[in-house]
C-alpha positions as CSV (number, residue, x, y, z in Angstrom):
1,X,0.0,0.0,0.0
2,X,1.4,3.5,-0.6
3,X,2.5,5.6,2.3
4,X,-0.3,8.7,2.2
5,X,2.5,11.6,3.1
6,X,1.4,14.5,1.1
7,X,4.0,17.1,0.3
8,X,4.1,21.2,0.1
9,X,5.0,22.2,-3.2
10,X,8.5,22.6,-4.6
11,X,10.8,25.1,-2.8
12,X,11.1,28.8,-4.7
13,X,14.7,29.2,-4.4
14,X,16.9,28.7,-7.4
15,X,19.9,26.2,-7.5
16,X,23.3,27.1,-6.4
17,X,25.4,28.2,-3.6
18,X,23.8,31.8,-4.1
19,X,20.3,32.8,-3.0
20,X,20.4,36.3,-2.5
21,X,20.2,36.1,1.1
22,X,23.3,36.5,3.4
23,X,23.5,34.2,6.1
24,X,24.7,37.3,8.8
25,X,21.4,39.0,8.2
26,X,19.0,36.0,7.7
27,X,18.5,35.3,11.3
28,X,15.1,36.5,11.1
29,X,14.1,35.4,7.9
30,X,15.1,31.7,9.2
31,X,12.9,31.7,12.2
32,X,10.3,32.9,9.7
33,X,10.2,30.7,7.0
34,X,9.8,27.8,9.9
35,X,7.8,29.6,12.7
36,X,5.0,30.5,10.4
37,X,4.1,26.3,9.5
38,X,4.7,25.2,13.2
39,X,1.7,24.6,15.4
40,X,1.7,27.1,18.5
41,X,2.8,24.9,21.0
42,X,6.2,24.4,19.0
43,X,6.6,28.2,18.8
44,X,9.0,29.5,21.7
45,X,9.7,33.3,20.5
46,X,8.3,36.0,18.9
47,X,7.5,35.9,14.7
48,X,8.8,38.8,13.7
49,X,7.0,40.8,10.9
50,X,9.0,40.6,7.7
51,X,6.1,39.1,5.1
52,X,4.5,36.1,4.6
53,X,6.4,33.4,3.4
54,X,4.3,30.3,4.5
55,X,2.8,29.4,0.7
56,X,6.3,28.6,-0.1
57,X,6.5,26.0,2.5
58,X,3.3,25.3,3.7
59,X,2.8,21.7,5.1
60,X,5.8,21.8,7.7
61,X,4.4,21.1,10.6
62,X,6.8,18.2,12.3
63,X,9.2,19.7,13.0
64,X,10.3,20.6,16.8
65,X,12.4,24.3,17.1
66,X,14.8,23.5,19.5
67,X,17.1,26.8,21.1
68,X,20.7,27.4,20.4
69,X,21.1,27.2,24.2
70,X,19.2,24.1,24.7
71,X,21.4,22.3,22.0
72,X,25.0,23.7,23.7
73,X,24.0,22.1,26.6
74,X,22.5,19.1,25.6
75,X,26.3,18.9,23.3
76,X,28.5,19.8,26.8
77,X,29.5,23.2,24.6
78,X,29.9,20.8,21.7
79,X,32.8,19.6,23.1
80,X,35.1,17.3,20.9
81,X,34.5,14.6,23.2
82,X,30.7,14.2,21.8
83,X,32.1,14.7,18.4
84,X,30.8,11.7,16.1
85,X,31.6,12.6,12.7
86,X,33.3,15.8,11.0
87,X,33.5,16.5,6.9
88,X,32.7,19.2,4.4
89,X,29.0,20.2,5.9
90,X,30.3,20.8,9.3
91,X,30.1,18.2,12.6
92,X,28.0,15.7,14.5
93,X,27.8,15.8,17.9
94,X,26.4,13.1,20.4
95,X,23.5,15.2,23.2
96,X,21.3,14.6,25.6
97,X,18.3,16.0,25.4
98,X,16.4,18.0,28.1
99,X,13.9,15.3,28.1
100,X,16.8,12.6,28.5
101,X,17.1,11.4,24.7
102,X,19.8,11.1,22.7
103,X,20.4,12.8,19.5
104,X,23.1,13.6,16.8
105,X,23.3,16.8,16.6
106,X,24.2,18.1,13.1
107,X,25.8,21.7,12.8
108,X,26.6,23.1,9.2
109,X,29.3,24.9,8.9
110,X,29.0,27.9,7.1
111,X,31.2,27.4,4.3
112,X,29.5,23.6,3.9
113,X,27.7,23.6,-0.1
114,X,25.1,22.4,1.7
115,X,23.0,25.9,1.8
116,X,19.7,27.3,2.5
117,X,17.9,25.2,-0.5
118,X,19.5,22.1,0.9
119,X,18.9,22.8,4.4
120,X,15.3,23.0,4.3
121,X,15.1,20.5,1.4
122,X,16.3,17.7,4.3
123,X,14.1,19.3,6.6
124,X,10.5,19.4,4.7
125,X,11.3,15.6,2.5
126,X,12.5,13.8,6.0
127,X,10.1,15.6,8.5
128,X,7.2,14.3,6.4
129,X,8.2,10.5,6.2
130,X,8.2,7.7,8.9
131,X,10.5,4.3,8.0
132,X,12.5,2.2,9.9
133,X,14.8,2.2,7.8
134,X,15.4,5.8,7.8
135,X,16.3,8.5,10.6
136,X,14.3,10.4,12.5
137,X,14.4,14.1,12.4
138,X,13.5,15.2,16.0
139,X,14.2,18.8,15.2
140,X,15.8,21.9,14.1
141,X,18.0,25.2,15.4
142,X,17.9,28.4,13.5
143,X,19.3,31.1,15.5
144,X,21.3,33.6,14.1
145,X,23.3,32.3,10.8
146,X,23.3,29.3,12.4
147,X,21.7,26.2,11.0
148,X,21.2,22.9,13.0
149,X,19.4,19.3,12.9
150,X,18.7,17.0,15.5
151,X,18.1,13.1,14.7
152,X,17.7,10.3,16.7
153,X,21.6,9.0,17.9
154,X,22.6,5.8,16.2
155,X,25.6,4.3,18.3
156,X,27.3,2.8,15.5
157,X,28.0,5.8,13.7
158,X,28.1,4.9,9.6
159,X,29.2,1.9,7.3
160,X,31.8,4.3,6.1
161,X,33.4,4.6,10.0
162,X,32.5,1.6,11.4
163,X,32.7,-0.9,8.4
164,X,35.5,0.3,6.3
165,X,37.2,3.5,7.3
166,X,38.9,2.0,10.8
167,X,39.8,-1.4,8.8
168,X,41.6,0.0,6.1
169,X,44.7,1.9,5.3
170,X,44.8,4.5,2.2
171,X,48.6,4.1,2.5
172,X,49.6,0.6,3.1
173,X,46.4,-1.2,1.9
174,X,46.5,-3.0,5.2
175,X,43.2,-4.0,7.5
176,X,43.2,-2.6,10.7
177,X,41.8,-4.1,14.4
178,X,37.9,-3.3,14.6
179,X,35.9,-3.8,17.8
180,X,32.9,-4.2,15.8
181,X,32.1,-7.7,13.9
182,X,29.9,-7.6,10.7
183,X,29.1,-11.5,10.0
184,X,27.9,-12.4,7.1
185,X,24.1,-12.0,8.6
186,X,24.6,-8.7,9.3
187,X,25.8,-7.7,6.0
188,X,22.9,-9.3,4.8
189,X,20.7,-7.8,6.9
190,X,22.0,-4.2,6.0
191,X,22.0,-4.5,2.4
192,X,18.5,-5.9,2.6
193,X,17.5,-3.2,5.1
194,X,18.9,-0.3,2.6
195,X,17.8,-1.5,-0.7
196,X,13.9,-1.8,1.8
197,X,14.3,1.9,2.6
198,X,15.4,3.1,-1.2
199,X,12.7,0.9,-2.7
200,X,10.1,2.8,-0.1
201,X,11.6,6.3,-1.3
202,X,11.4,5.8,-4.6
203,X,8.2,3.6,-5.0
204,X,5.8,3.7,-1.8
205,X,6.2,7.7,-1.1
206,X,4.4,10.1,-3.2
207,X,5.7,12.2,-5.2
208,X,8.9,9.8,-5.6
209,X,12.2,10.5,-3.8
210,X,15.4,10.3,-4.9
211,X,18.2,10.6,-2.5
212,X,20.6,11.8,-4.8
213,X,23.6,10.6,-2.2
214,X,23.6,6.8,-1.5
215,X,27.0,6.1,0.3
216,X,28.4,4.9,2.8
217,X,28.8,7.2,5.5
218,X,25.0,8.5,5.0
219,X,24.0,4.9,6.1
220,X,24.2,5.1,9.6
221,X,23.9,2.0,12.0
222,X,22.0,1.6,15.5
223,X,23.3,-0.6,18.1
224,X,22.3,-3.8,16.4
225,X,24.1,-2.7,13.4
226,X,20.6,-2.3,11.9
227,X,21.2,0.6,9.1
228,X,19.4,3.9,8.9
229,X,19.4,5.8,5.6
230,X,20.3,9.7,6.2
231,X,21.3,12.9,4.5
232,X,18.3,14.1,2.8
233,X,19.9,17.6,1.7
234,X,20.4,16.5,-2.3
235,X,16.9,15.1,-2.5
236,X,14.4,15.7,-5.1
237,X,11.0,15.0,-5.4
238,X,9.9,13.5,-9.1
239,X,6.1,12.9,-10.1
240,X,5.3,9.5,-11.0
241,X,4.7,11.1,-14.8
242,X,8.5,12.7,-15.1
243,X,11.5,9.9,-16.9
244,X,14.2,12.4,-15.5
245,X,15.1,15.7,-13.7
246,X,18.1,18.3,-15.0
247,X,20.0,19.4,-12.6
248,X,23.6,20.7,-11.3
249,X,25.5,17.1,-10.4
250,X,26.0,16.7,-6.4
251,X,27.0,13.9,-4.8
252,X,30.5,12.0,-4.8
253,X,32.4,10.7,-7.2
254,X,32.3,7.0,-7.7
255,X,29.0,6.4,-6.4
256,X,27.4,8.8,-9.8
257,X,25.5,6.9,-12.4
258,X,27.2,8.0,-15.6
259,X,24.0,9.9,-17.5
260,X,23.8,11.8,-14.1
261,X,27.6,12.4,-14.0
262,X,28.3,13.7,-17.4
263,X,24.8,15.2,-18.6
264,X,23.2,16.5,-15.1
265,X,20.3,13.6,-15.7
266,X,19.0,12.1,-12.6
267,X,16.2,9.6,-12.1
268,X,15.6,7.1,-9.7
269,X,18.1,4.6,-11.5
270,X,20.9,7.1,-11.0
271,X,20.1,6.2,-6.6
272,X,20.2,1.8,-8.6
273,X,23.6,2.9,-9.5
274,X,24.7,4.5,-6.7
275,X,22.9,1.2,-4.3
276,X,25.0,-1.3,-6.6
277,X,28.6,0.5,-5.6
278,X,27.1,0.5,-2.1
279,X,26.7,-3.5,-2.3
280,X,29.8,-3.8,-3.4
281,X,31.6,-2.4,-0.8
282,X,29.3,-4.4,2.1
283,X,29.6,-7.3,0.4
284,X,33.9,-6.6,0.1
285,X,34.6,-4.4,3.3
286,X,36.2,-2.3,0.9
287,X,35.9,1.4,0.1
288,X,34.8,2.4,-3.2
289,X,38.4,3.5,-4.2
290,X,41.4,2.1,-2.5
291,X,45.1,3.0,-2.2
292,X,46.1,1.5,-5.6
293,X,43.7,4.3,-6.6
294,X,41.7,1.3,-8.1
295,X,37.6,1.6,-7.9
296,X,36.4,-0.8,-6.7
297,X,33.7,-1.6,-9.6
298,X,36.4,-1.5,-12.1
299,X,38.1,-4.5,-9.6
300,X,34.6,-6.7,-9.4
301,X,34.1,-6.3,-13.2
302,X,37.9,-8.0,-13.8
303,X,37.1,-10.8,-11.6
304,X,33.5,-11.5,-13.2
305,X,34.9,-11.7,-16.6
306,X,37.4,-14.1,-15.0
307,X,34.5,-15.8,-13.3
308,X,36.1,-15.0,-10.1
309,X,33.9,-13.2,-8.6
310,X,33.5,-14.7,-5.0
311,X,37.0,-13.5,-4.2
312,X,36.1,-10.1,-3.9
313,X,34.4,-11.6,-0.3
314,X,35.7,-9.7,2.7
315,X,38.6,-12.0,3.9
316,X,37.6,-10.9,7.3
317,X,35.2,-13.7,7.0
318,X,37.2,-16.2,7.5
319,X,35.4,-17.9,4.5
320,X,32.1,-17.6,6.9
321,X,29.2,-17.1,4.7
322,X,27.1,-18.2,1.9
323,X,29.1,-18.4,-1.4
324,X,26.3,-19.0,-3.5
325,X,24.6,-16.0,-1.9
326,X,27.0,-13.9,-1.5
327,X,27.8,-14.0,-5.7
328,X,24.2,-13.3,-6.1
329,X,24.6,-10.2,-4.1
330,X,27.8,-9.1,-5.9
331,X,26.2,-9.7,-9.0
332,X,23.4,-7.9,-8.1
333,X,25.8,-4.7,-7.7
334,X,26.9,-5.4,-10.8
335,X,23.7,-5.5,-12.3
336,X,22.8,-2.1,-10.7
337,X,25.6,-0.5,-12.2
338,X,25.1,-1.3,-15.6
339,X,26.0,1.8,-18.1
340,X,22.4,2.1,-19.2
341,X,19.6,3.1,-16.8
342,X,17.3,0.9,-18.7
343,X,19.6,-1.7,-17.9
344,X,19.1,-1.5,-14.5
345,X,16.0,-2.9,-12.0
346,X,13.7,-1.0,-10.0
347,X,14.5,-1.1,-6.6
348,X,11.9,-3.1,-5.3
349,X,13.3,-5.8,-8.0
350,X,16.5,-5.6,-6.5
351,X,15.1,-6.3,-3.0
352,X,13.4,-8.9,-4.3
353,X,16.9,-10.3,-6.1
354,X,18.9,-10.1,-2.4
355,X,16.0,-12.3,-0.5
356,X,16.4,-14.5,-3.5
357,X,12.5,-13.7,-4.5
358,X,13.9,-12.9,-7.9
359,X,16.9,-14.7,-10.0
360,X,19.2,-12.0,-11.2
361,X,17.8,-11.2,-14.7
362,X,20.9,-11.3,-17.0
363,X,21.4,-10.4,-20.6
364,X,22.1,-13.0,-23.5
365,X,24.0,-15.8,-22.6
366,X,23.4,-15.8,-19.0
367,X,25.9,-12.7,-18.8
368,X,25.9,-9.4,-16.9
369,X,27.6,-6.6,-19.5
370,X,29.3,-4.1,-18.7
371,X,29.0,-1.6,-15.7
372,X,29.2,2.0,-16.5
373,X,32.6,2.5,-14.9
374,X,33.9,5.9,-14.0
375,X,37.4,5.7,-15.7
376,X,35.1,5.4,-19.1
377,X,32.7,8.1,-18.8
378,X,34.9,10.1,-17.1
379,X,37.1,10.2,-20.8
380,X,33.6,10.7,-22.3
381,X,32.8,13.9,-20.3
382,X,36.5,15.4,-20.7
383,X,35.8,14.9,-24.8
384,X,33.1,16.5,-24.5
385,X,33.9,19.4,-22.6
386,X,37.1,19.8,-24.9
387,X,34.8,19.7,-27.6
388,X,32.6,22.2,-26.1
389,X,35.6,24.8,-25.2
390,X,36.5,24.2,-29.2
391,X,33.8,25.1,-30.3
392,X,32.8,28.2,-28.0
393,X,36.4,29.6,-29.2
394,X,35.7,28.8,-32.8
395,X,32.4,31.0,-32.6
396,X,33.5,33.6,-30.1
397,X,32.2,37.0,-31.4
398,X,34.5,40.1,-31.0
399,X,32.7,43.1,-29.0
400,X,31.1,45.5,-31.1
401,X,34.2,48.1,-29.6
402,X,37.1,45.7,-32.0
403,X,34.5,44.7,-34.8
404,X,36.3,46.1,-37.5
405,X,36.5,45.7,-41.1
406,X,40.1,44.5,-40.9
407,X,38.8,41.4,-38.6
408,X,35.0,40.7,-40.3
409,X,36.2,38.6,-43.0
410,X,38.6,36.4,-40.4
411,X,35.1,36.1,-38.3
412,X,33.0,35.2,-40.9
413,X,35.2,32.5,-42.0
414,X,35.5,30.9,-38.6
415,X,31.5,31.0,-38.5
416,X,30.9,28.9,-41.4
């Protein structure tokens, strides 16, 4: 049965990193644009009067305004010792809330990309949904330039931390100790668990979500290593009648579909892609890219065509799991990654392939083609744009000022 979550419309601010709106001077406009669509008993300050701005985001009306104040205590001054996670958007903090629970605290720095369009894109698109297998958004902070979330804490921190960043070396290409085990039922378990919530974003939630930034560190694990899809700040919301959206390309490198990476196409195949590269790395225990600068799709497609496939298997394993199932699982990654989006399965196909519901649907002569690896379309979007810069110089037109008689026959011939 669909989900019945109903949706404002589509925020009116353009795309980019500028919005006309300084962040030293917004303070006001902040509290607005999120005092005006929360009930009374969530209001704890004044509105102050500077226009109606509720048809823009009408609808948002789950989420709790938590004070500045109330969040440096709850942090202990958002003291490094409650730090969970730090990278380009700013830091995680571990608090404890007034009322005893604990969140992860989430405070964007101001120079993070992730701006005002993104910060209340996460807010409206995860406010309005209720999965297991996402997080919770408990609440918000907009005080002064400042912009905050609060979600429910997940003591395992992300597959990217937990899974592979403290059991592998960038310089040596050596494993490293790990106080938390991942068995092969657990693996199982989360890649089930993701490819569940995905398959609910994209298919059971109206209009359509796509996450736009499937990785690893925005899966986040509880304390039964049970995952949590987060991150909702590159999400767009497509109607069930739309193939694709244009847009700038966000996300990280590796994990792009290849008609989102070189032509700005997304669709809900483009998350497929980005799933499969996820699999592969659960499935492995490797990152995406390793220290032999390697990716590691380009290293799973060598040892298909080799029909080698099951040695990609974490070796932390100990040979402890299901071969058969676990090459159904890599080649389900592969399979998600294929170069065309019509190539790949739905989501709720691909959940249906892990629980073995589904047999991997292959191409002629029971083989999986070729993934869209980065190294290839990568060379396709630098021909391109050297194609593009040749041609924008060919065509340039001289200012009217140095349009001279002397230089209109040179232009003319470069035009035809």
């Amino acid at each position: 049965m669909e989900a019945a979550v109903q949706f404002p419309p589509p925020l009116n601010i353009p795309d980019g990193d500028e919005y006309g709106i300084t962040y030293g001077t917004s303070a006001h406009l902040y509290l607005r644009l999120l005092l005006d669509f929360l009930p009374p008993a969530n209001r704890s300050f004044a509105v102050f009067p500077i226009g109606n701005l509720s048809p823009q985001l009408s609808g948002l009306c789950n989420v709790k305004l938590y004070s500045f104040k109330e969040l440096k205590i709850a942090t202990n001054n958002f003291s490094t010792e409650n730090m969970l996670g730090e990278g380009g958007f700013g830091c995680v903090y571990k608090a404890k809330l007034r009322n005893g629970t604990m969140a992860a605290v989430k405070v964007l720095s101001s120079a993070s990309k992730q701006g005002l369009k993104e910060f209340l894109t996460e807010i409206r698109i995860i406010s309005d949904i209720d999965h297991e297998d996402l997080v919770k958004l408990y609440g918000c902070c907009v005080e002064g330039n400042r912009r905050i979330l609060v979600y429910n804490y997940l003591e395992n921190n992300s597959l990217a931390q937990t899974l592979l960043g403290e059991r592998w070396s960038f310089d040596s290409g050596e494993r490293h100790g790990n106080n938390v085990h991942f068995d092969w039922s657990t693996r199982v378990n989360i890649c089930v668990r993701v490819a569940r919530g995905i398959a609910y974003l994209h298919e059971e939630v109206r209009p359509h979500i796509i996450h736009r930034d499937i990785k690893a560190s925005n899966i986040l694990l509880d304390g039964n290593l049970n995952p949590k899809i987060s991150d909702f700040g590159l999400a767009k919301l497509i109607p069930p009648n739309i193939t694709h959206i244009s847009t700038h390309v966000a996300g990280t490198r590796g994990y792009l579909a290849p008609e989102y990476a070189i032509r700005g196409q997304v669709t809900r195949r483009s998350d497929v892609y980005s799933f499969g590269v996820l699999l592969l790395e659960i499935v492995s225990g490797r990152p995406n890219r390793t220290f032999d600068e390697q990716y590691l799709l380009e290293t799973a497609w060598e040892l298909y065509e080799r029909n080698e496939l099951v040695y990609l298997v974490d070796a932390a394993l100990e040979g402890n799991f299901d071969a058969e199932q676990a090459r159904r699982f890599l080649e389900v990654g592969l399979l998600c990654t294929q170069d065309s989006p019509d190539l790949r399965p739905s989501m709720s196909s691909v959940l249906k392939m892990l629980t073995g519901e589904e047999a991997v649907v292959m191409e002629a002569e029971g083989r999986i083609t070729r993934p869209g690896l980065i190294t290839d379309f990568m060379a396709i979007k630098t021909r391109n744009n050297n194609k593009k810069a040749e041609t924008t110089k060919m065509t340039t037109v001289p200012s009217p000022e140095i349009l001279t008689s002397s230089n209109l026959s040179e232009y003319n011939m470069k035009c035809r």
